[in-house]
N, CA, C and O atoms as a GROMACS GRO file, in nm:
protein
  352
    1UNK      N    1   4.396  25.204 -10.885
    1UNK     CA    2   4.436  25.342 -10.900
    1UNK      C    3   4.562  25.367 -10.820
    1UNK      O    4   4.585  25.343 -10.701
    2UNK      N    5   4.628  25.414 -10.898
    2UNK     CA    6   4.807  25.444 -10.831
    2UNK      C    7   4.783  25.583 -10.713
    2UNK      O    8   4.698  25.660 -10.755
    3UNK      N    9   4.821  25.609 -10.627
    3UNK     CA   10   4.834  25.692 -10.506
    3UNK      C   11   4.888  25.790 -10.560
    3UNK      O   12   4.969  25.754 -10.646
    4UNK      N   13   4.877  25.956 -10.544
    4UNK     CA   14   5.007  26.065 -10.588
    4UNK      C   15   5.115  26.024 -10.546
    4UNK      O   16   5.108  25.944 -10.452
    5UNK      N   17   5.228  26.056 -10.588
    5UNK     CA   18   5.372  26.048 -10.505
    5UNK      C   19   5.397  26.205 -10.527
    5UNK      O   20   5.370  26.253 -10.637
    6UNK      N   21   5.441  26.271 -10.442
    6UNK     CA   22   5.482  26.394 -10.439
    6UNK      C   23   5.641  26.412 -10.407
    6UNK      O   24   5.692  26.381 -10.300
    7UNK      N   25   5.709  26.466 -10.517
    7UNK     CA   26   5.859  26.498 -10.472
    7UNK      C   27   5.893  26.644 -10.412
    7UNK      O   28   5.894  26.727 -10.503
    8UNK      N   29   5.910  26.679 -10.334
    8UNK     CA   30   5.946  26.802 -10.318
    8UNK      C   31   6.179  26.828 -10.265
    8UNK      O   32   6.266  26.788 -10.187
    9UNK      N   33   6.148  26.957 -10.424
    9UNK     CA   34   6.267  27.011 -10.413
    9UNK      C   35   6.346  27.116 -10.370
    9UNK      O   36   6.319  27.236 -10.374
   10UNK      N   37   6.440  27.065 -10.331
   10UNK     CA   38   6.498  27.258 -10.262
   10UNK      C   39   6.540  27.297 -10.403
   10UNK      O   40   6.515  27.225 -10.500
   11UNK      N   41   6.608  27.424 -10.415
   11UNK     CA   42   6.581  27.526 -10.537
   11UNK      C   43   6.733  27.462 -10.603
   11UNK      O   44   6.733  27.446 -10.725
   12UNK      N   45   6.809  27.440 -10.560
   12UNK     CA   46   6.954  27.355 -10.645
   12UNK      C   47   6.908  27.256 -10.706
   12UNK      O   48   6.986  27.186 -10.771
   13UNK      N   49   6.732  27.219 -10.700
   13UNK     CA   50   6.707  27.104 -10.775
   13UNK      C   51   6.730  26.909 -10.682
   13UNK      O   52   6.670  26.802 -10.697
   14UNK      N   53   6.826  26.948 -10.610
   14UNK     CA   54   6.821  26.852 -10.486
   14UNK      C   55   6.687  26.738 -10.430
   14UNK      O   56   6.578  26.768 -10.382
   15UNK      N   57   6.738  26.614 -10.455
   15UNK     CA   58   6.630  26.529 -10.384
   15UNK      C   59   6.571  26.560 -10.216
   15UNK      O   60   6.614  26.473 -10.140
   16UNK      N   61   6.510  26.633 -10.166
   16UNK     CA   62   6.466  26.655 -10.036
   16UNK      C   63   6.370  26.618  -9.952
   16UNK      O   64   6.367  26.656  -9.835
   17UNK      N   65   6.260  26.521 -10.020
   17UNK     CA   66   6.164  26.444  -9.995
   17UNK      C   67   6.070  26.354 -10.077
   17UNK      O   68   6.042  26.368 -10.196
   18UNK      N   69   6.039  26.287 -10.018
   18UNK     CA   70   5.947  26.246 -10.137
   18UNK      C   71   5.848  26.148 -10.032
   18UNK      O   72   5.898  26.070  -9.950
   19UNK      N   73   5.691  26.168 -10.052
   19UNK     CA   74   5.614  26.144  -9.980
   19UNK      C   75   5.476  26.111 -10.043
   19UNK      O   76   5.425  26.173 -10.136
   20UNK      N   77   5.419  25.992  -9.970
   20UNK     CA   78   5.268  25.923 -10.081
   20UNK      C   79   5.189  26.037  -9.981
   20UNK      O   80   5.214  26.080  -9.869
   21UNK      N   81   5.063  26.069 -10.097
   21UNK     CA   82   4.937  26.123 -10.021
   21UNK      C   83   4.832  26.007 -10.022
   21UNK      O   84   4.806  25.920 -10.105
   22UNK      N   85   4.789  26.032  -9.921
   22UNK     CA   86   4.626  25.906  -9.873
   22UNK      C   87   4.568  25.977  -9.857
   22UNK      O   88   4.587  26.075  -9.786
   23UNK      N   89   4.409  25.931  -9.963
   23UNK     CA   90   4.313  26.000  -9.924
   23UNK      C   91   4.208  25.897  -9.941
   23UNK      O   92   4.217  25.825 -10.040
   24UNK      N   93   4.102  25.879  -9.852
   24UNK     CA   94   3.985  25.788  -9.823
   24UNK      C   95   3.937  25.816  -9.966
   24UNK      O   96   3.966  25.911 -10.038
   25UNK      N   97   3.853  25.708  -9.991
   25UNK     CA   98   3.740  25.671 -10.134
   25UNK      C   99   3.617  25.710 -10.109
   25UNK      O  100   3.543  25.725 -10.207
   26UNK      N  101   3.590  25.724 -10.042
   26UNK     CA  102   3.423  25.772  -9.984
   26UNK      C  103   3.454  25.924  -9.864
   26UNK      O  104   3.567  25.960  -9.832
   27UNK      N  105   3.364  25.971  -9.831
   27UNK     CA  106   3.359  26.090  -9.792
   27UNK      C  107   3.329  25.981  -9.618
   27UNK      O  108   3.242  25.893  -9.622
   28UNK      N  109   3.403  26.002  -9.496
   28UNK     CA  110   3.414  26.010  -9.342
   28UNK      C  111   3.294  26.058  -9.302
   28UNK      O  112   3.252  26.162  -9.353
   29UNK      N  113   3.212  25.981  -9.195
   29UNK     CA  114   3.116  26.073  -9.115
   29UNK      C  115   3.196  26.095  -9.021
   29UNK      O  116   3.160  26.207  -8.983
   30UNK      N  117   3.285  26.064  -8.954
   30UNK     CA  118   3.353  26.138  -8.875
   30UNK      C  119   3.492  26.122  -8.902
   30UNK      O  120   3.556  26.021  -8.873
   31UNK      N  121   3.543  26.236  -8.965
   31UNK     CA  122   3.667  26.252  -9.040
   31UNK      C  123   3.824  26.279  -8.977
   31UNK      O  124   3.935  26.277  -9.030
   32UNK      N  125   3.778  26.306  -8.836
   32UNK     CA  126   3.855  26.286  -8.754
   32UNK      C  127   3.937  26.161  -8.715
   32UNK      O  128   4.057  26.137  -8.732
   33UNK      N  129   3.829  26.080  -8.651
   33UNK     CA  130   3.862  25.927  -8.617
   33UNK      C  131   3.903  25.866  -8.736
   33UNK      O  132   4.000  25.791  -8.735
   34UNK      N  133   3.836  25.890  -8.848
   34UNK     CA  134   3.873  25.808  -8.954
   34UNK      C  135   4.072  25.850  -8.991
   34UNK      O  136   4.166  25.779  -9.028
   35UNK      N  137   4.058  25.995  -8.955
   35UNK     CA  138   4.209  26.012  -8.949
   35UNK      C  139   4.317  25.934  -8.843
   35UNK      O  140   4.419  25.866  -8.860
   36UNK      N  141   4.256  25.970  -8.752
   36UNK     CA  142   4.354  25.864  -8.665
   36UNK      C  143   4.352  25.753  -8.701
   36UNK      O  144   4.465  25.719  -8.735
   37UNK      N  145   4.248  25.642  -8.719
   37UNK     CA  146   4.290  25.512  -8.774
   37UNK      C  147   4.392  25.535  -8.895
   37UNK      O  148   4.439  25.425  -8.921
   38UNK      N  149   4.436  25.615  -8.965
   38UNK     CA  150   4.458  25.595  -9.116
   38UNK      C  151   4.612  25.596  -9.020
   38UNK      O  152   4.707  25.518  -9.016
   39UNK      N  153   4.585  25.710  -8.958
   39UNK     CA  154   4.765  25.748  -8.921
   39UNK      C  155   4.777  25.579  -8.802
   39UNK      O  156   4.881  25.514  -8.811
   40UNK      N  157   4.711  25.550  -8.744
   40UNK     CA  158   4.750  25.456  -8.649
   40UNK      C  159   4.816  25.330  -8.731
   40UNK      O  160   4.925  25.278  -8.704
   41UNK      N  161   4.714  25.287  -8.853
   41UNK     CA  162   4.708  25.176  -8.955
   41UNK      C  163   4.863  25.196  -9.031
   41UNK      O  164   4.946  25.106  -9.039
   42UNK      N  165   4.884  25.351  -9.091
   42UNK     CA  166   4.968  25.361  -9.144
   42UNK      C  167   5.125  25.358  -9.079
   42UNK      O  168   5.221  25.341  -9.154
   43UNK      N  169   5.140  25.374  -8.940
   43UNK     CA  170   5.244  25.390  -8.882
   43UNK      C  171   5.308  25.224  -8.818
   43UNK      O  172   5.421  25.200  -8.774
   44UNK      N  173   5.181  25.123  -8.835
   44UNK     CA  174   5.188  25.026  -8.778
   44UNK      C  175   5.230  24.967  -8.900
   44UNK      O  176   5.336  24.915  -8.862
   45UNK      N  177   5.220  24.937  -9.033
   45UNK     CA  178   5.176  24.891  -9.140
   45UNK      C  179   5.285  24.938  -9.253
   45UNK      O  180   5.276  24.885  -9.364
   46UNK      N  181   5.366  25.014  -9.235
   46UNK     CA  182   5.406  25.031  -9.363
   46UNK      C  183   5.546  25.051  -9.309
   46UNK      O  184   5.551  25.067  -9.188
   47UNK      N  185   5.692  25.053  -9.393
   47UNK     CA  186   5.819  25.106  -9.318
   47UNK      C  187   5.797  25.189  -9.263
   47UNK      O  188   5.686  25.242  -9.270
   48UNK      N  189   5.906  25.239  -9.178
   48UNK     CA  190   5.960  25.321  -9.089
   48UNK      C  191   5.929  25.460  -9.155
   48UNK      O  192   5.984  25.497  -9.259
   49UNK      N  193   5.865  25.511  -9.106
   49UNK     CA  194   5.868  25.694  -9.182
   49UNK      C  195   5.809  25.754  -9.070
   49UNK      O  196   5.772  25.702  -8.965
   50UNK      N  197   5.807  25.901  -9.118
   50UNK     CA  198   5.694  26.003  -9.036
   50UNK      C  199   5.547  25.973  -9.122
   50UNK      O  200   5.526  25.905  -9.222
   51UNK      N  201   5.464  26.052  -9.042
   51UNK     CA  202   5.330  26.029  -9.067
   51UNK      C  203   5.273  26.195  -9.091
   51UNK      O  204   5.250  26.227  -8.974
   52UNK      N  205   5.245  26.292  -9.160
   52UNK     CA  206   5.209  26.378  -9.203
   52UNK      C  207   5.033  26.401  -9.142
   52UNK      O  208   4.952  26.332  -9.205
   53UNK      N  209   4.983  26.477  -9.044
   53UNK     CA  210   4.809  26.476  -9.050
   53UNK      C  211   4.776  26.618  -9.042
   53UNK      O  212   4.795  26.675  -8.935
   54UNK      N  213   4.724  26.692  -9.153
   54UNK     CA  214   4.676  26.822  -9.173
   54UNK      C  215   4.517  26.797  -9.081
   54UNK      O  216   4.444  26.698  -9.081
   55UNK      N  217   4.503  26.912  -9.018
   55UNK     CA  218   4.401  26.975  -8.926
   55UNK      C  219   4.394  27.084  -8.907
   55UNK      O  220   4.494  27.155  -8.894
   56UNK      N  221   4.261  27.134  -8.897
   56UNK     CA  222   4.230  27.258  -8.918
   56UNK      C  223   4.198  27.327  -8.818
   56UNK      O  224   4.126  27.425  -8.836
   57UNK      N  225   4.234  27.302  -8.715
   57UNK     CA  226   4.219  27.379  -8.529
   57UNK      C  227   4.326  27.315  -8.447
   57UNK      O  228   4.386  27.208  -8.447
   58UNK      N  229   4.323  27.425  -8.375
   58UNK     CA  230   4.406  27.379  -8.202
   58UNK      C  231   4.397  27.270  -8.168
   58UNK      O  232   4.474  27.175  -8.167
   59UNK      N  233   4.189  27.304  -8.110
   59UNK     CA  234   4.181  27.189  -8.052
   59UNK      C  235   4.159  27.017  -8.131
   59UNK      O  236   4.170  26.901  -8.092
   60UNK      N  237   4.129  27.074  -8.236
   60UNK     CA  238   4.142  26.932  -8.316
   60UNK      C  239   4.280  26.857  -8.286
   60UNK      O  240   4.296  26.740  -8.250
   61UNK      N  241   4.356  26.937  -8.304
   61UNK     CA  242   4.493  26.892  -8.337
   61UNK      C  243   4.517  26.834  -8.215
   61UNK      O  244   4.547  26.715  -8.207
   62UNK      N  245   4.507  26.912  -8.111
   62UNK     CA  246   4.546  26.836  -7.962
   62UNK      C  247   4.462  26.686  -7.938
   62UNK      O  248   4.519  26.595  -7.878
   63UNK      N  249   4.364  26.674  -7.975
   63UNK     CA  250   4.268  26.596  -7.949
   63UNK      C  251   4.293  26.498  -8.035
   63UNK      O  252   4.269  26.386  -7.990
   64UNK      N  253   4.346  26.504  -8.177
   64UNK     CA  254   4.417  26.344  -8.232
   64UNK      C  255   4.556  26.348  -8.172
   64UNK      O  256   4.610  26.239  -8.154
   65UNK      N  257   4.604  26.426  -8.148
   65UNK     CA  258   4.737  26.379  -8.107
   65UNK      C  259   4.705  26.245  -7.944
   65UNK      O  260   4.726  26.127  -7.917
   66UNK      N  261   4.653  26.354  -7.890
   66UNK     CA  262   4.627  26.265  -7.733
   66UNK      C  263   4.568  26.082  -7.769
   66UNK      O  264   4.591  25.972  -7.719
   67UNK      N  265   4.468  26.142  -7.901
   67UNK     CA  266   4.418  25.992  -7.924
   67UNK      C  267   4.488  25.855  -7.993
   67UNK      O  268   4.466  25.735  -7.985
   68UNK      N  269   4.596  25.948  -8.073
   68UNK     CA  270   4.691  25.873  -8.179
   68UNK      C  271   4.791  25.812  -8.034
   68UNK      O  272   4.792  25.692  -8.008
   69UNK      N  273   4.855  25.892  -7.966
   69UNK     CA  274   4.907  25.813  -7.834
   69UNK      C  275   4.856  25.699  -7.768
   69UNK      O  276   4.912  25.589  -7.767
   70UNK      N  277   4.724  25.732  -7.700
   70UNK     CA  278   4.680  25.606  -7.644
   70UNK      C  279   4.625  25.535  -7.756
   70UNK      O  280   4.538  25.457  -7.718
   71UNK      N  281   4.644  25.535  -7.876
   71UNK     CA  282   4.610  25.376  -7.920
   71UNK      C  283   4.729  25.364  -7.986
   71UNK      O  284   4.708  25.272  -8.065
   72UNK      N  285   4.864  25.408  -8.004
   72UNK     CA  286   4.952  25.355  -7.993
   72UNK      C  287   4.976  25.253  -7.861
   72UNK      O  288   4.986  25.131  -7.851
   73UNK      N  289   4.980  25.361  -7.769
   73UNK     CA  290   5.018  25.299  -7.674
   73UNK      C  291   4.909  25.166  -7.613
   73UNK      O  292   4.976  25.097  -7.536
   74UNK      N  293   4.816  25.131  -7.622
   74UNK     CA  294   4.740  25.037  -7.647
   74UNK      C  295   4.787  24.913  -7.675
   74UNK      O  296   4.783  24.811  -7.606
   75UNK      N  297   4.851  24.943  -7.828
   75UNK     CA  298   4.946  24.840  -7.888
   75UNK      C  299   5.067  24.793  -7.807
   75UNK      O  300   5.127  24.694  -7.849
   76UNK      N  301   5.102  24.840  -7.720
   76UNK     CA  302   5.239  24.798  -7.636
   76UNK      C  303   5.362  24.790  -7.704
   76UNK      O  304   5.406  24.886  -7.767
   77UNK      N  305   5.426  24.671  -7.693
   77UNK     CA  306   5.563  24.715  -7.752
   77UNK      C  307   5.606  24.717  -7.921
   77UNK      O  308   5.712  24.748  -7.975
   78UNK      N  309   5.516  24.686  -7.961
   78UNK     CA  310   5.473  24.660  -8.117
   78UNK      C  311   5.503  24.760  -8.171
   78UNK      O  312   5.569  24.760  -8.275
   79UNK      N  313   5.450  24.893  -8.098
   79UNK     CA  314   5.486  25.034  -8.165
   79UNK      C  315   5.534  25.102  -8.101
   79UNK      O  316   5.491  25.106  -7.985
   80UNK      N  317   5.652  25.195  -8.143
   80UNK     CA  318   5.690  25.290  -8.075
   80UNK      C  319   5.680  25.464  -8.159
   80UNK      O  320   5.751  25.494  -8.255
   81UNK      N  321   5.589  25.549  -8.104
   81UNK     CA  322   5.580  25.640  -8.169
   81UNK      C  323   5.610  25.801  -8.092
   81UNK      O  324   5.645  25.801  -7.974
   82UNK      N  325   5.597  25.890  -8.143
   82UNK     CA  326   5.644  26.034  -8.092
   82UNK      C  327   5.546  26.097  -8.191
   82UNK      O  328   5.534  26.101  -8.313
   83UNK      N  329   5.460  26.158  -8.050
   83UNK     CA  330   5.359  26.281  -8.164
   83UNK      C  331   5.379  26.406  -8.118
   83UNK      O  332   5.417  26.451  -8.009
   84UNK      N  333   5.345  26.453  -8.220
   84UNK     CA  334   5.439  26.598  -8.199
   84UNK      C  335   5.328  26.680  -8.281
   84UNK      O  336   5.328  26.653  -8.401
   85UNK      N  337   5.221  26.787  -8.235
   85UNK     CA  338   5.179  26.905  -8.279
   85UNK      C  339   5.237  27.046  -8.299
   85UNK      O  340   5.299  27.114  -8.216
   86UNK      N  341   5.203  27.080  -8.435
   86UNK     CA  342   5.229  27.194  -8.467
   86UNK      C  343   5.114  27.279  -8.534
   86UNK      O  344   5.027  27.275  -8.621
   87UNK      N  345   5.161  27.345  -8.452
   87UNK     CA  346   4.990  27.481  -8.446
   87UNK      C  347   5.046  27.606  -8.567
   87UNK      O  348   5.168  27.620  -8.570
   88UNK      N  349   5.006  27.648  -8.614
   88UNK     CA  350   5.052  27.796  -8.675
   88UNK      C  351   4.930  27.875  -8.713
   88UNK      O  352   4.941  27.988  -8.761
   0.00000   0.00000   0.00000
């Protein structure tokens, strides 16, 4: 099964992104962790890009970010990453 590819355009019609969605095959008992591995797997594993992780709280959000760090940082010099939360 092929992955979505999503293009998104500014209104001149302009190429402005274009980005795969991942989504697990089975339903997560804990959908959290299973997120961080995906983002850890995916940042280690695939070219150079950003990594996109929708969450639905504060504290969620703070709490993979802190975790996505130390297991980057885990990895040592293998990876170099920047996490960055945004709350709204």
């Amino acid at each position: 099964m092929r992955k979505p590819l999503v293009v998104v355009c500014s209104s001149t019609g302009n190429l402005k992104y274009v980005f795969l969605i991942t989504c697990a095959q089975e339903p997560e008992r804990d959908y959290l962790e299973a997120a961080i591995r995906a983002v850890v797997q995916i940042h280690t594993c695939e070219p150079p890009g950003d990594v996109l992780l929708f969450l639905t709280g504060e504290e969620e959000i703070e709490d993979a970010c802190k975790k996505v760090t130390k297991e980057c940082q885990q990895l040592g010099d293998k990876v170099c990453v920047c996490v960055c939360a945004c709350v709204a």
